[in-house]
C-alpha positions as CSV (number, residue, x, y, z in Angstrom):
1,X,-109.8,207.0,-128.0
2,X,-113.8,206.5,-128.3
3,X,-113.9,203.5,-127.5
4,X,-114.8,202.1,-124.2
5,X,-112.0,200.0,-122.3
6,X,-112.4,196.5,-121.9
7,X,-112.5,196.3,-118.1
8,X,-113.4,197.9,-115.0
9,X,-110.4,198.9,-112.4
10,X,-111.2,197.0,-109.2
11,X,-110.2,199.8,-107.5
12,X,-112.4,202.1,-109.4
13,X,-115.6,199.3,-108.7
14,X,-114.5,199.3,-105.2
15,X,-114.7,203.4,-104.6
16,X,-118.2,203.1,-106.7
17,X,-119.6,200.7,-104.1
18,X,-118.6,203.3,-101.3
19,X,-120.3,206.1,-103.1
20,X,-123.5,204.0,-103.6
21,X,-123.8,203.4,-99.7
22,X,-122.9,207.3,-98.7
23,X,-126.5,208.8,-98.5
24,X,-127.0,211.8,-100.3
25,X,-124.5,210.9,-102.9
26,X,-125.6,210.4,-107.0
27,X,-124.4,206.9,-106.8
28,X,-126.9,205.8,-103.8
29,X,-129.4,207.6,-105.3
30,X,-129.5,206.0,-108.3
31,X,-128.8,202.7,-106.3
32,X,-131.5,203.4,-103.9
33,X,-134.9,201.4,-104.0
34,X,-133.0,198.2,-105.2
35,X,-133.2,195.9,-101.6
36,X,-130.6,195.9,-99.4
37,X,-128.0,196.9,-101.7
38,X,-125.3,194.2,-100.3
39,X,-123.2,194.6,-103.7
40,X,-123.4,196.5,-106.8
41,X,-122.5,195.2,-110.7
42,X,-121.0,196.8,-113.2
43,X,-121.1,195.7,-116.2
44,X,-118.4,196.1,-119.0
45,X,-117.3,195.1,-122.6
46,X,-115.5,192.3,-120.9
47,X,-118.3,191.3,-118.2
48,X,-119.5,192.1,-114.9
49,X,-117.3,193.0,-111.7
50,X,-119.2,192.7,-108.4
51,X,-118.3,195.1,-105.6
52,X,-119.7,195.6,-102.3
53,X,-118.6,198.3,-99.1
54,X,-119.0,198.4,-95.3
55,X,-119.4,202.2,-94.9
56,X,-121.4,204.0,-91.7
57,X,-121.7,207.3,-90.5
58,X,-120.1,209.1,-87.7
59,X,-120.2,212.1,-86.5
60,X,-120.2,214.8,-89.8
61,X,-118.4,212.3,-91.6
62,X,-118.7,208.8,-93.7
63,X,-116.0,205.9,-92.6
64,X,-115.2,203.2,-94.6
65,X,-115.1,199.9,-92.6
66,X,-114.1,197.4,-95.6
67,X,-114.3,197.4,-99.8
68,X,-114.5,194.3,-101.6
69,X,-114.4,192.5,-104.6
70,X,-115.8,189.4,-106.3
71,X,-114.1,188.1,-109.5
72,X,-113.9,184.5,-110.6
73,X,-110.9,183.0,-111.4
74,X,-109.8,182.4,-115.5
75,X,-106.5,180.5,-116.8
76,X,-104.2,183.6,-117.4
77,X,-101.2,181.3,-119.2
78,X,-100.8,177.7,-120.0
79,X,-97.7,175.8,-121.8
80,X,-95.9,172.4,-121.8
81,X,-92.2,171.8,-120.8
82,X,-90.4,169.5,-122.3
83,X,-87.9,167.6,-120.0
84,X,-84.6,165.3,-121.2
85,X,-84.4,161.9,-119.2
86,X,-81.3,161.8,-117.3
87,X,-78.5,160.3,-119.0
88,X,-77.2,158.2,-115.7
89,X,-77.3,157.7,-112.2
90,X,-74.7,160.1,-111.1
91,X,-76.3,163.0,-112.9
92,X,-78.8,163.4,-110.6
């Protein structure tokens, strides 16, 4: 409690990405006047996720084409194994 957590939910950077391209919502309208808006960052004790949305209007309604995601890549586990020589020919 009170402290911030160390990451941002992809799926939660994902849903801000589709709020920042709905016009008329807080999250475009704090995005708006920054280019062409292709992807947003947000930043976070443990870095920056960048997330980006395909949504358009139809009708009364906003449709989501496609969310998306960019994260790098990082080494989540490394270890040796250590493995016997075989004792003889017919124990492989």
């Amino acid at each position: 409690m009170e402290r911030a957590h160390r990451a941002v939910t992809l799926t939660g950077a994902m849903c801000l990405a589709v709020a920042c391209r709905i016009e008329g919502s807080l999250p475009h309208r704090l995005c708006s006047g920054h280019g062409d808006m292709q992807a947003i960052r947000v930043a976070h004790p443990s870095g920056i996720v960048e997330a980006g949305a395909t949504v358009f209007q139809r009708g009364n309604g906003w449709h989501v084409e496609s969310g998306r995601v960019y994260r790098t890549a990082r080494r989540l586990m490394q270890g040796e194994v250590a493995i016997a020589p075989f004792e003889g020919e017919g124990d492989r």
